[in-house]
N, CA, C and O atoms as CSV, one atom per row, in Angstrom:
chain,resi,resn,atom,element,x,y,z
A,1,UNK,N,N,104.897,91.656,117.546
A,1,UNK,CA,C,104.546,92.733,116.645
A,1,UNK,C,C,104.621,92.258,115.191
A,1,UNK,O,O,103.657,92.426,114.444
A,2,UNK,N,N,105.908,91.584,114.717
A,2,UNK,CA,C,106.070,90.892,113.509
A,2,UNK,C,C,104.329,90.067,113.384
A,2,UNK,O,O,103.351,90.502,112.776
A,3,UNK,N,N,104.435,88.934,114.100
A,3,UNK,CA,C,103.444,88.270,114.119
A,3,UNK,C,C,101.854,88.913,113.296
A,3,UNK,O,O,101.295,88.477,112.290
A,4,UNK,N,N,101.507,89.965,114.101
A,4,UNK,CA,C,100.271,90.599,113.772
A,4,UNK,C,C,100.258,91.300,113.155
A,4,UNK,O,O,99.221,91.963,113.117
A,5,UNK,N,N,101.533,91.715,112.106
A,5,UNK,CA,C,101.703,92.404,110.606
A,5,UNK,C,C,101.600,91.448,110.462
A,5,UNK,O,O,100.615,91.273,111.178
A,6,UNK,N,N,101.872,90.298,109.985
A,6,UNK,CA,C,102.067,88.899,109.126
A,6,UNK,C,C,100.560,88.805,109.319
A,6,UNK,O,O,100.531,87.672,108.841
A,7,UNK,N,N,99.441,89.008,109.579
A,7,UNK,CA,C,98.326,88.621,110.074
A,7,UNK,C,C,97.518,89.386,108.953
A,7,UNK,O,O,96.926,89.295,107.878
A,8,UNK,N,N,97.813,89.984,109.706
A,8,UNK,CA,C,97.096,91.494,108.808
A,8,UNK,C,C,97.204,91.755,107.578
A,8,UNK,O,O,96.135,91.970,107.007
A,9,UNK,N,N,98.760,91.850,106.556
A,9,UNK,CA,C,99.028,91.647,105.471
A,9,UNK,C,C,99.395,90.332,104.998
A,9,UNK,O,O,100.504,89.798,104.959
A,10,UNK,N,N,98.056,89.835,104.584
A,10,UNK,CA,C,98.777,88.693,103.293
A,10,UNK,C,C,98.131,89.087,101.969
A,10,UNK,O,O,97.403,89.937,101.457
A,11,UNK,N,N,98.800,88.009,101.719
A,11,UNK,CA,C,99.031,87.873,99.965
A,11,UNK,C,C,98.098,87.060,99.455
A,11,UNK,O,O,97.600,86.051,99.954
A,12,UNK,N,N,97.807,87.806,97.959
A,12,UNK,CA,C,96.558,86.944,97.654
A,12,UNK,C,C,95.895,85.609,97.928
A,12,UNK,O,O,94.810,85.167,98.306
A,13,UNK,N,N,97.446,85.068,97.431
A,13,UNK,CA,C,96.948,83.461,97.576
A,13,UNK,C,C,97.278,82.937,99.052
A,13,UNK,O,O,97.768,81.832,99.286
A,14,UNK,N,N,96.945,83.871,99.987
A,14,UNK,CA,C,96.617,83.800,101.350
A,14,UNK,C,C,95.319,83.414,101.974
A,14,UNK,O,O,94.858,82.514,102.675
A,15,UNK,N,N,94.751,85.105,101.081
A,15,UNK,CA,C,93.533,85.325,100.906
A,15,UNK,C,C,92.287,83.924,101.193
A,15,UNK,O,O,92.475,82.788,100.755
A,16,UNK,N,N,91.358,84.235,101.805
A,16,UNK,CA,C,90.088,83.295,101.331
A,16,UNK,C,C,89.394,83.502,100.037
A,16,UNK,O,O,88.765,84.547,99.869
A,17,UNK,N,N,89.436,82.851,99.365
A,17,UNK,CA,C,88.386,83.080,97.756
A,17,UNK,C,C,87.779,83.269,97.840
A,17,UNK,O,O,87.494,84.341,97.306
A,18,UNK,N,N,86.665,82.537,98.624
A,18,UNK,CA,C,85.400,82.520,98.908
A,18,UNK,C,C,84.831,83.759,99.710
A,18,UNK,O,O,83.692,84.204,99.565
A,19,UNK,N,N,85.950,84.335,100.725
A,19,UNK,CA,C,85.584,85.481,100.845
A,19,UNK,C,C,85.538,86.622,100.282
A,19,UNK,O,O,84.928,87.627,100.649
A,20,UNK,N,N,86.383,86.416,99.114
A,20,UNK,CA,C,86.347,87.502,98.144
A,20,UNK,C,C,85.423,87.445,96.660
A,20,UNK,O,O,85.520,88.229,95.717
A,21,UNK,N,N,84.378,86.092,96.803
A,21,UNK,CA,C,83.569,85.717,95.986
A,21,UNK,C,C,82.313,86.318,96.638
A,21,UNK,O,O,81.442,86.835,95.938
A,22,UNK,N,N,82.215,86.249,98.019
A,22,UNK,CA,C,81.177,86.588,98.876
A,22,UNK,C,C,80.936,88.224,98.236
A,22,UNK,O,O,79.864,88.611,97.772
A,23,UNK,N,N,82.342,89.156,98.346
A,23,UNK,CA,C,81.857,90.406,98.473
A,23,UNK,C,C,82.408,90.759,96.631
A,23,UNK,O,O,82.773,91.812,96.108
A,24,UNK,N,N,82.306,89.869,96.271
A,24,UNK,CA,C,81.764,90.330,94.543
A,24,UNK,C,C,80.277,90.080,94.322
A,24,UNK,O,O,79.529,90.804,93.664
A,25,UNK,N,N,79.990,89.096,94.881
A,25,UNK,CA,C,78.328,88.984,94.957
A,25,UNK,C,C,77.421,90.030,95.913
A,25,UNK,O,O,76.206,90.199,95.817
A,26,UNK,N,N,78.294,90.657,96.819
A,26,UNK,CA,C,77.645,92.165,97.430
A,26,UNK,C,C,77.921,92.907,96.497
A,26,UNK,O,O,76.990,93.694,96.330
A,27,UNK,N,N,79.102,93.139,95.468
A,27,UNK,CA,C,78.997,94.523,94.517
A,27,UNK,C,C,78.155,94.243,93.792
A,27,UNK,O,O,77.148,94.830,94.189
A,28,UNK,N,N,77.890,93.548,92.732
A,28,UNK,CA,C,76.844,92.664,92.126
A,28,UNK,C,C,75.922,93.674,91.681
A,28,UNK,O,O,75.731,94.137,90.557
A,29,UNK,N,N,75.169,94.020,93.247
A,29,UNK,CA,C,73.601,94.601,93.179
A,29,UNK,C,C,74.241,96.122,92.570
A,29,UNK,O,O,73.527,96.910,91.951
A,30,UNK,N,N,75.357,96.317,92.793
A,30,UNK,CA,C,75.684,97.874,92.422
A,30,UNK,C,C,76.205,98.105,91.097
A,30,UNK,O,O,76.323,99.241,90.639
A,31,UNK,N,N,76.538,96.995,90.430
A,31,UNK,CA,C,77.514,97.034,88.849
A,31,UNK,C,C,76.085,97.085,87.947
A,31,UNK,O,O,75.121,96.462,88.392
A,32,UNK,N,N,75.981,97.664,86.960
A,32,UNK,CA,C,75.104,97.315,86.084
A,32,UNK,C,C,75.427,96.934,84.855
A,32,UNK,O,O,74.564,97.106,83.994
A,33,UNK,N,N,76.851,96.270,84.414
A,33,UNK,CA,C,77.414,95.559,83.901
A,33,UNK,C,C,78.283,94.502,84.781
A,33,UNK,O,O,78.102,94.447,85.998
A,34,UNK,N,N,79.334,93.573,84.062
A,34,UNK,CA,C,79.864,92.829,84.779
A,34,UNK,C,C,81.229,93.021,85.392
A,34,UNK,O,O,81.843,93.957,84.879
A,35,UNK,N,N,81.879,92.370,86.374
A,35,UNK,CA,C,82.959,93.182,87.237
A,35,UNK,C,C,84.329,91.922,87.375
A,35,UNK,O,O,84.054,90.762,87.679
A,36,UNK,N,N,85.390,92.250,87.176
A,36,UNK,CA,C,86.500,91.057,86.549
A,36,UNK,C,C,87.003,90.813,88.435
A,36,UNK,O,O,87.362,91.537,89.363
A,37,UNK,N,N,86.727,89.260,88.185
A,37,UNK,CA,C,86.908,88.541,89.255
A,37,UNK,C,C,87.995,87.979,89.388
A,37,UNK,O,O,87.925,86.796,89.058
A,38,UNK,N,N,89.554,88.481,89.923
A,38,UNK,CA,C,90.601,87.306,89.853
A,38,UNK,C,C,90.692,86.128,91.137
A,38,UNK,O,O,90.549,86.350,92.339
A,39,UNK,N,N,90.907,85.138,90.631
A,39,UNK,CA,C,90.681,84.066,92.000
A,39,UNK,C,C,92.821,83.601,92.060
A,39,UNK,O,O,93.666,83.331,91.207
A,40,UNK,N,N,92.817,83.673,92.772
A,40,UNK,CA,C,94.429,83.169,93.146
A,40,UNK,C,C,94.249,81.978,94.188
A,40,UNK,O,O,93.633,81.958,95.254
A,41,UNK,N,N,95.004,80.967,93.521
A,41,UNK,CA,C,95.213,79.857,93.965
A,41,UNK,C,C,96.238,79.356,94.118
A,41,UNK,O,O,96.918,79.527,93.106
A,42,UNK,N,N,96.736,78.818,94.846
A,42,UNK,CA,C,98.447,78.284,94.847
A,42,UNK,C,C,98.605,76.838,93.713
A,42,UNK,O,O,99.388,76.677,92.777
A,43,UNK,N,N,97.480,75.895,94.273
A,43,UNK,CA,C,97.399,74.505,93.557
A,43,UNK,C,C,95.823,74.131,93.126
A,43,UNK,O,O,95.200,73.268,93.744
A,44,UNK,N,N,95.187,74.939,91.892
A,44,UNK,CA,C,93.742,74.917,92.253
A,44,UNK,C,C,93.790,73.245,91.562
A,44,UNK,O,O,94.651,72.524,91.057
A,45,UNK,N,N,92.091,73.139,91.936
A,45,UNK,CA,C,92.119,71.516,91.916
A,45,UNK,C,C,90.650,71.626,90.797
A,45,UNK,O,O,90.346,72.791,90.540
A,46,UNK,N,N,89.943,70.771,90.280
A,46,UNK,CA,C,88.894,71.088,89.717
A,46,UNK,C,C,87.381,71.123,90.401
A,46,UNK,O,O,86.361,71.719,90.057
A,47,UNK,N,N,87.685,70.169,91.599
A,47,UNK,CA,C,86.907,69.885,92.815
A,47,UNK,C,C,86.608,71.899,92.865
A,47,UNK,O,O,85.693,72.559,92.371
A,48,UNK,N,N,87.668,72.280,93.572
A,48,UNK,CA,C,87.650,73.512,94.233
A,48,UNK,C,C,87.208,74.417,93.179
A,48,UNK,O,O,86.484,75.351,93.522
A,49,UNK,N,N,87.650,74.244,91.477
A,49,UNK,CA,C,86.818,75.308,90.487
A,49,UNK,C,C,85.456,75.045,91.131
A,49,UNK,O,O,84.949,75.540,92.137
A,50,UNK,N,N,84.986,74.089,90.235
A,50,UNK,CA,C,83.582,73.893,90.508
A,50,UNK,C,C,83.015,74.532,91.204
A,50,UNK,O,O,82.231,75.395,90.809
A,51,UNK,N,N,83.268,74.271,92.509
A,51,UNK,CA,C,82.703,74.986,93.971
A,51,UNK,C,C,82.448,75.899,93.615
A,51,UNK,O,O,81.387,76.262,93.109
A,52,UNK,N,N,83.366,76.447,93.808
A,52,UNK,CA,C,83.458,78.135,93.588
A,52,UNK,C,C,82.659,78.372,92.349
A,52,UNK,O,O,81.843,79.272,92.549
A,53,UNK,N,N,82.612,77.978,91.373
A,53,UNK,CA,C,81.547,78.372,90.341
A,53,UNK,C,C,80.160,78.597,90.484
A,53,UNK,O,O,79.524,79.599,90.156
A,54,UNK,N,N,79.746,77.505,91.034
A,54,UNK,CA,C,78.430,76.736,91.522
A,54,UNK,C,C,78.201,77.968,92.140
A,54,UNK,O,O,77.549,78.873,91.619
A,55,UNK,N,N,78.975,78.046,93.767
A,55,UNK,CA,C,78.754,79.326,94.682
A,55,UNK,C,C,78.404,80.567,94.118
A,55,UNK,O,O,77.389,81.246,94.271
A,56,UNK,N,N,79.645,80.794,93.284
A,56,UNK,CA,C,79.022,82.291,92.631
A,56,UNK,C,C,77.754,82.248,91.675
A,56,UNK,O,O,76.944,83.172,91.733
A,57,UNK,N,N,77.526,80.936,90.585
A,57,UNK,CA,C,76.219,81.113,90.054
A,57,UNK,C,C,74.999,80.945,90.825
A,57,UNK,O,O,74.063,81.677,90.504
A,58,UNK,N,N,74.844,80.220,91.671
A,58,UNK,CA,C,73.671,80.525,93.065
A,58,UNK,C,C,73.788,81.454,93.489
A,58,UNK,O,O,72.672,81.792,93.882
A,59,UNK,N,N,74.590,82.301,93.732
A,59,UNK,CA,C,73.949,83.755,94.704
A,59,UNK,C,C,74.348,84.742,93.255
A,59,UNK,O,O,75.049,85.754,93.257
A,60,UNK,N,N,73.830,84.253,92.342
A,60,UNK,CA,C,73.647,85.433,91.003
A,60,UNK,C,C,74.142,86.418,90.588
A,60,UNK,O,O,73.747,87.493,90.139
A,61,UNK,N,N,76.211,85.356,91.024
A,61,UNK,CA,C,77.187,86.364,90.243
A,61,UNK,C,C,77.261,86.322,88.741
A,61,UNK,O,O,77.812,85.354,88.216
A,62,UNK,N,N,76.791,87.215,88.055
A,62,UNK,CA,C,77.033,87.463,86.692
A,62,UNK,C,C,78.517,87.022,85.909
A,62,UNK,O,O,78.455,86.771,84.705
A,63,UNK,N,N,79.985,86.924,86.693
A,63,UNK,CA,C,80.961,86.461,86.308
A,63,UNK,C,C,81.703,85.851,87.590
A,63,UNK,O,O,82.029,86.217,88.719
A,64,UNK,N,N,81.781,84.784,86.825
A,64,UNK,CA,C,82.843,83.658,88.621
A,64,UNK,C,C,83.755,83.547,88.549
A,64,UNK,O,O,84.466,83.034,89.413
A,65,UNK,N,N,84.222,84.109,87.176
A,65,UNK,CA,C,85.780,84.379,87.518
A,65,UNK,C,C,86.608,84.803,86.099
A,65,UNK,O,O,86.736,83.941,85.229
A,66,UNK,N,N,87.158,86.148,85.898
A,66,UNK,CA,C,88.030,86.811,84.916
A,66,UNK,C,C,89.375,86.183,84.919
A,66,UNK,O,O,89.915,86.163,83.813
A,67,UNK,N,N,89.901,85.775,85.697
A,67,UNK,CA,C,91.440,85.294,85.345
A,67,UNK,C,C,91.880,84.248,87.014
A,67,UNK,O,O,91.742,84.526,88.205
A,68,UNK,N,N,92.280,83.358,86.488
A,68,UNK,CA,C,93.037,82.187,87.255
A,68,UNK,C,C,94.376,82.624,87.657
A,68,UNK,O,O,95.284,82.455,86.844
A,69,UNK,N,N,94.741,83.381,89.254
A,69,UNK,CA,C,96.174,83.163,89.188
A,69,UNK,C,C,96.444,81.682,89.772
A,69,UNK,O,O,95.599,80.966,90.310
A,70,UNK,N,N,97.921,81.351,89.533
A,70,UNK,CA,C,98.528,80.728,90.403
A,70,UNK,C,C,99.419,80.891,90.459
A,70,UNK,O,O,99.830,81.858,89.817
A,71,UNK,N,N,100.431,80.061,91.283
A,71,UNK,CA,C,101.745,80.669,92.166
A,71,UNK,C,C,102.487,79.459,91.094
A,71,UNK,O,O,102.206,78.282,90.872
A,72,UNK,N,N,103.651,80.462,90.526
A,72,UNK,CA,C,105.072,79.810,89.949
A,72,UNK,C,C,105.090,78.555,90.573
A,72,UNK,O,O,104.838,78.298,91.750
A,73,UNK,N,N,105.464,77.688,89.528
A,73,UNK,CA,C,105.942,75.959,89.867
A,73,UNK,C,C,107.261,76.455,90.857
A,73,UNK,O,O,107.274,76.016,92.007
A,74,UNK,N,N,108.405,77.399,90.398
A,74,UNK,CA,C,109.101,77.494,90.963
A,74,UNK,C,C,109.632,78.736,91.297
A,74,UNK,O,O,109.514,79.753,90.614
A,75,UNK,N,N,110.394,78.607,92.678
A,75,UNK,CA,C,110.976,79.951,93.014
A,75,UNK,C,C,112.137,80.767,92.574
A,75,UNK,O,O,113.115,80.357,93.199
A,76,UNK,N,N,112.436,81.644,91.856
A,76,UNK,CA,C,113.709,81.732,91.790
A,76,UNK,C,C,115.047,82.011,92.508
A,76,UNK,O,O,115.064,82.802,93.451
A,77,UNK,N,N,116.007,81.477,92.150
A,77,UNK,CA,C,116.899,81.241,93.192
A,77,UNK,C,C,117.567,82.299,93.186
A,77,UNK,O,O,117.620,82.760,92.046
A,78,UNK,N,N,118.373,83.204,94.304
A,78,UNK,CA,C,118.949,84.656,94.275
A,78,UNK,C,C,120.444,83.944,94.628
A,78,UNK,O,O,120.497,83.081,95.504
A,79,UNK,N,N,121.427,84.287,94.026
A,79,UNK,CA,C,122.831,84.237,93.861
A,79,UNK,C,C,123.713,85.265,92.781
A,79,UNK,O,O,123.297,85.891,91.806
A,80,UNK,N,N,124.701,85.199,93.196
A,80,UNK,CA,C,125.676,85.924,93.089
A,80,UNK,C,C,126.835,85.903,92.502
A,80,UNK,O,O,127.786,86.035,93.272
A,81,UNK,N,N,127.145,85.748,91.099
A,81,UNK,CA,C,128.509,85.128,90.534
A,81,UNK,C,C,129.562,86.648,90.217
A,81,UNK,O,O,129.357,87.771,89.756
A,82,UNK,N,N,130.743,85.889,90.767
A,82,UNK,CA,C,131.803,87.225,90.916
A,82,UNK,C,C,132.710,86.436,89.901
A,82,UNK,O,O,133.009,85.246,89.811
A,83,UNK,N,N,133.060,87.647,89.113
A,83,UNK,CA,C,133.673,87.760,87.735
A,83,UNK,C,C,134.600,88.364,87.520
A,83,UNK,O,O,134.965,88.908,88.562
A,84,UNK,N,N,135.341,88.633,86.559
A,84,UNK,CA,C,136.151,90.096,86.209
A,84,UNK,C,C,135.115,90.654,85.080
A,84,UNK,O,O,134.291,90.160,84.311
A,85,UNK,N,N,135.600,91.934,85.396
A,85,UNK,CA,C,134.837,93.041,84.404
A,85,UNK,C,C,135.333,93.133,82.763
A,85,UNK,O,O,136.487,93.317,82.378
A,86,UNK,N,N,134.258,92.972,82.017
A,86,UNK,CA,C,135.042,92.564,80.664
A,86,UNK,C,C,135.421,94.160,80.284
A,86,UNK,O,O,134.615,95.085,80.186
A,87,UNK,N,N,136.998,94.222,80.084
A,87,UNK,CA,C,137.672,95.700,79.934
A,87,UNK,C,C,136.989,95.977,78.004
A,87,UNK,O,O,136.874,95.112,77.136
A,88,UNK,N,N,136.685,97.385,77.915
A,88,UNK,CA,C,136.039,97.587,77.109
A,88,UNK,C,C,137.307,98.081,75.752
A,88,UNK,O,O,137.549,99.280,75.887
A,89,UNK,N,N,138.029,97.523,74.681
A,89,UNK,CA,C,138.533,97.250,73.924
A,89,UNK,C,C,138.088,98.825,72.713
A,89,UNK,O,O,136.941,99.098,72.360
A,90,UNK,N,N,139.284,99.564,72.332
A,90,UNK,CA,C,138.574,100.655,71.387
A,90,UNK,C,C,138.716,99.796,70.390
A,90,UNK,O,O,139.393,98.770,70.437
A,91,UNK,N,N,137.866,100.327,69.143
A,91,UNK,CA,C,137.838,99.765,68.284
A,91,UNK,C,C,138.544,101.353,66.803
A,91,UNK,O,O,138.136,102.467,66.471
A,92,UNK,N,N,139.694,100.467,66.421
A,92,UNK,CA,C,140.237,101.349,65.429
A,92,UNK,C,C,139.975,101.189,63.599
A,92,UNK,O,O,140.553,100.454,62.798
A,93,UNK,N,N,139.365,101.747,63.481
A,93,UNK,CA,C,139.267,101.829,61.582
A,93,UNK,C,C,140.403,102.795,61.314
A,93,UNK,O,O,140.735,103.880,61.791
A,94,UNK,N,N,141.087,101.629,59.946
A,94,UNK,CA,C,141.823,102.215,59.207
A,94,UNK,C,C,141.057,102.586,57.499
A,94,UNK,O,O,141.428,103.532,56.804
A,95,UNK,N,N,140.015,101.649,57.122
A,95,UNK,CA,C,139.680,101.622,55.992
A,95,UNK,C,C,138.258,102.997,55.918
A,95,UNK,O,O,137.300,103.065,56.688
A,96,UNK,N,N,138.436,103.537,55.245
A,96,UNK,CA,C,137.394,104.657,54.597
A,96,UNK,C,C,136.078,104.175,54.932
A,96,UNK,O,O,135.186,105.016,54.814
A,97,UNK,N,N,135.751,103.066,55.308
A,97,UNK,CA,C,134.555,102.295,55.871
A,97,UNK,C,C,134.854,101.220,56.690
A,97,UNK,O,O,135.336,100.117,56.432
A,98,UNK,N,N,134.383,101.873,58.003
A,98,UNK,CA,C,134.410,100.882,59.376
A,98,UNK,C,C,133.565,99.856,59.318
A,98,UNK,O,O,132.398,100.091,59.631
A,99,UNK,N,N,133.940,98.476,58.907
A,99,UNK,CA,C,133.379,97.292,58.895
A,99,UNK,C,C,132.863,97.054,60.796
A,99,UNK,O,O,131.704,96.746,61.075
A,100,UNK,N,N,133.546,97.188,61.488
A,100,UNK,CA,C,132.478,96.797,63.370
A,100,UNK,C,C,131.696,98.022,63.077
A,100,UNK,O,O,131.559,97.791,61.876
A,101,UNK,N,N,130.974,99.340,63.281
A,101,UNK,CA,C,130.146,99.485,62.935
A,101,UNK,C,C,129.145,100.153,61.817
A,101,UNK,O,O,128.265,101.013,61.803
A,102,UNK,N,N,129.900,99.104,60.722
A,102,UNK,CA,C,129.144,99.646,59.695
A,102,UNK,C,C,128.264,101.045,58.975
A,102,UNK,O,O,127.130,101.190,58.518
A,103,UNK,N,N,129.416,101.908,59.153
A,103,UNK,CA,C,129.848,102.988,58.820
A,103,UNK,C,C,130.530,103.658,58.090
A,103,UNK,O,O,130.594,104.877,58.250
């Protein structure tokens, strides 16, 4: 069951590009201006821009691409540092003007 959710939902840079270049070039005939194309890539290469450019300017996409994602160099790491709680200290004015907050 896991399996065929994992199937079903992925994530962009799961995604095929090209299949999602395919059906910007089906909206195409319906925009009568131009329509923002994001392409997500994990490691794009310039080989693979190209392509994809080429592709979309042959089948007479008006824009091949509005914004480049890619995936973080790195992941961030989840941890946990245990501390003491810094005890919160009153603060007393004696002088007619409180120099901590300047008052």
């Amino acid at each position: 069951q896991l399996q065929r959710i994992k199937e079903k939902c992925l994530t962009a840079f799961e995604l095929s590009q090209k299949l999602l270049v395919d059906m910007a070039i089906d909206r195409s005939y319906y925009v009568c201006q131009s329509q923002s194309l994001n392409i997500h890539s994990k490691e794009p290469t310039f080989r693979q821009m190209t392509s994809l450019h080429f592709y979309a300017w042959e089948n007479a996409l008006t824009t091949g691409m509005y914004y480049l994602r890619t995936a973080p160099a790195t992941e961030a790491v989840k941890f946990t540092v245990e501390g003491e709680l810094d005890v919160k200290k009153s603060v007393v004015c004696t002088d007619d003007i409180c120099i901590a907050c300047q008052s």
